[in-house]
C-alpha positions in Angstrom: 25.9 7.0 -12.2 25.7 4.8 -9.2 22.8 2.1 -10.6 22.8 1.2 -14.1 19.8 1.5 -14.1 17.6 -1.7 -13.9 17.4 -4.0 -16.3 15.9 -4.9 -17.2 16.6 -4.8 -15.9 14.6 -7.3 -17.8 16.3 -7.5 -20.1 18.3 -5.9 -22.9 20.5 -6.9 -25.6 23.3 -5.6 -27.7 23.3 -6.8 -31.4 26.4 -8.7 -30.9 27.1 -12.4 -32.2 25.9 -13.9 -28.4 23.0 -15.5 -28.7 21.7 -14.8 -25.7 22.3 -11.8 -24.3 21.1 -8.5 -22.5 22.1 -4.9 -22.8 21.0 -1.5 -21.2 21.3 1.9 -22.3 21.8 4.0 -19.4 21.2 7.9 -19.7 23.0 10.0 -17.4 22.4 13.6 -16.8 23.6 16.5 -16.8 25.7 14.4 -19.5 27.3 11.1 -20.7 25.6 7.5 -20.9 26.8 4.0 -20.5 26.2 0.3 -21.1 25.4 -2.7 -18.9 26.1 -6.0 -20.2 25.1 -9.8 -19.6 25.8 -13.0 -21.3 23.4 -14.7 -18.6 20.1 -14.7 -19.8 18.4 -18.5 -19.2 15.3 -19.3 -22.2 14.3 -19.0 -25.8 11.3 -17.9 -28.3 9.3 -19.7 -29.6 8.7 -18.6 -33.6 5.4 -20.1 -35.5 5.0 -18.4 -39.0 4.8 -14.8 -38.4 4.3 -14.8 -34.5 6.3 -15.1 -31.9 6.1 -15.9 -27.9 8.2 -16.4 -25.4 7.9 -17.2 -21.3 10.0 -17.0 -18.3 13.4 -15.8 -20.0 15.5 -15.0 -17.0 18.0 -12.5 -16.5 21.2 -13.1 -14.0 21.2 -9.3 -12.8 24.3 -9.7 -10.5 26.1 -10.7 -13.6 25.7 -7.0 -15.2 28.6 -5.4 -16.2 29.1 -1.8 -17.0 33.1 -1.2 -17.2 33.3 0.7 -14.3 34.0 -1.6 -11.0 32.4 1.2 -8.6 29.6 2.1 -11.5 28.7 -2.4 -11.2 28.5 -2.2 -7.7 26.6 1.1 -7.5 24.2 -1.0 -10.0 23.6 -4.2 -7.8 22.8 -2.0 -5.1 19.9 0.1 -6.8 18.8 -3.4 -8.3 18.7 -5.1 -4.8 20.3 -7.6 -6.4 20.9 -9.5 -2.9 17.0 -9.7 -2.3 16.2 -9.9 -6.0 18.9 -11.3 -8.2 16.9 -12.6 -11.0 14.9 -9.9 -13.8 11.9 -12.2 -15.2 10.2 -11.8 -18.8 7.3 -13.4 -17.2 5.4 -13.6 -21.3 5.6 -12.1 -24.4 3.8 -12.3 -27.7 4.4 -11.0 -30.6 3.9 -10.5 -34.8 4.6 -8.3 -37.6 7.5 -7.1 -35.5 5.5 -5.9 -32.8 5.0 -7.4 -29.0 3.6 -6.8 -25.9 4.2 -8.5 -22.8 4.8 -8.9 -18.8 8.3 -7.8 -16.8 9.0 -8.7 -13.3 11.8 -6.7 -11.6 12.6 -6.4 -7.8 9.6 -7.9 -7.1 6.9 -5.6 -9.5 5.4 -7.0 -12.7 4.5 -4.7 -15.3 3.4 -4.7 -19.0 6.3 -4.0 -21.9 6.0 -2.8 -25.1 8.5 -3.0 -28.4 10.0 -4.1 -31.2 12.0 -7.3 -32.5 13.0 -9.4 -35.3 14.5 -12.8 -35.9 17.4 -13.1 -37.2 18.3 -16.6 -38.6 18.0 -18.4 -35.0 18.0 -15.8 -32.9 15.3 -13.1 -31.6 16.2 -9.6 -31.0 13.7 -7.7 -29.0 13.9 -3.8 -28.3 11.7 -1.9 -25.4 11.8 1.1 -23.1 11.2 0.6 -19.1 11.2 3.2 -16.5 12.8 2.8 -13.3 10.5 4.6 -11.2 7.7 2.2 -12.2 10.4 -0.9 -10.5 10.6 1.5 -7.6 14.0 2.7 -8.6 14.7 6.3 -8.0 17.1 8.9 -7.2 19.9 7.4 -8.5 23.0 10.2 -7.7 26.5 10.2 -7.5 28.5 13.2 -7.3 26.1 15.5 -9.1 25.4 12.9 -11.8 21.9 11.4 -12.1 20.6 8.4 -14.5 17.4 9.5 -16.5 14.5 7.2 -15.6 13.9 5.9 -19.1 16.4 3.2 -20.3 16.5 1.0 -23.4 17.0 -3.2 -23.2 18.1 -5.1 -26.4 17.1 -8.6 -25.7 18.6 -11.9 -28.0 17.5 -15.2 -27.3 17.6 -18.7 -29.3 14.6 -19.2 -31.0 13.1 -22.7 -31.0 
């Protein structure tokens, strides 16, 4: 329970009316699951006909927020948020729905894959990271263990 497992770590959003804004879905085992949320997400897409882009979208991860006091700090501690206080969508492209791009997280870039759509002026993008892959691991507290895969929901203004 302890982290919340990053990002996202880059970056994540729920489909609420914010228009910028990042969510996680966080997987615990043996049982349970939470959110952590953020309003403080810095950028916007940019939307030409049916494709989309978008570069250096940035992520406040010290601002997550996962309803628990203990769970939020337990989080900016597997983040590193002190040495690395900033999740990065470095690039993304995107059409028919579909996009591919580049994550930086504590440091380590790597690609991302997913889903989005545009809703009037926003963009809300969908993807799958694992922790492991951000060097994030053996997350533990008190018997309870977050499963390495988490989903972000991303929104962002488009432009």
């Amino acid at each position: 329970m302890k982290f919340f497992a990053a990002l996202f770590l880059t970056m994540g959003l729920s489909y609420t009316a914010m228009a910028q804004s990042v969510t996680v879905d966080v997987v615990l085992n043996p049982m349970g699951d939470f959110k952590a949320k953020t309003g403080e997400v810095k950028g916007a897409a940019t939307v030409k006909g049916d494709e989309v882009s978008a570069e250096n979208i940035v992520v406040n991860l010290k601002s997550l927020k996962t309803g628990v006091e203990l769970r939020d700090k337990h989080t900016q501690k597997y983040l590193d948020t002190k040495a690395f206080p900033e999740a990065v969508l470095v690039s993304a492209t995107g059409k028919g729905g579909k996009g591919t791009g580049k994550i930086k997280i504590r440091g380590v870039e790597k690609d991302i894959a997913g889903t989005y759509k545009v809703e009037g002026k926003v963009l809300k993008a969908d993807f799958k990271l694992n922790l492991t892959d951000f060097d994030i691991k053996d997350i533990n507290y008190m018997g309870v263990g977050v499963e390495d895969e988490i989903t972000l929901h991303v929104a962002v203004p488009v432009k």
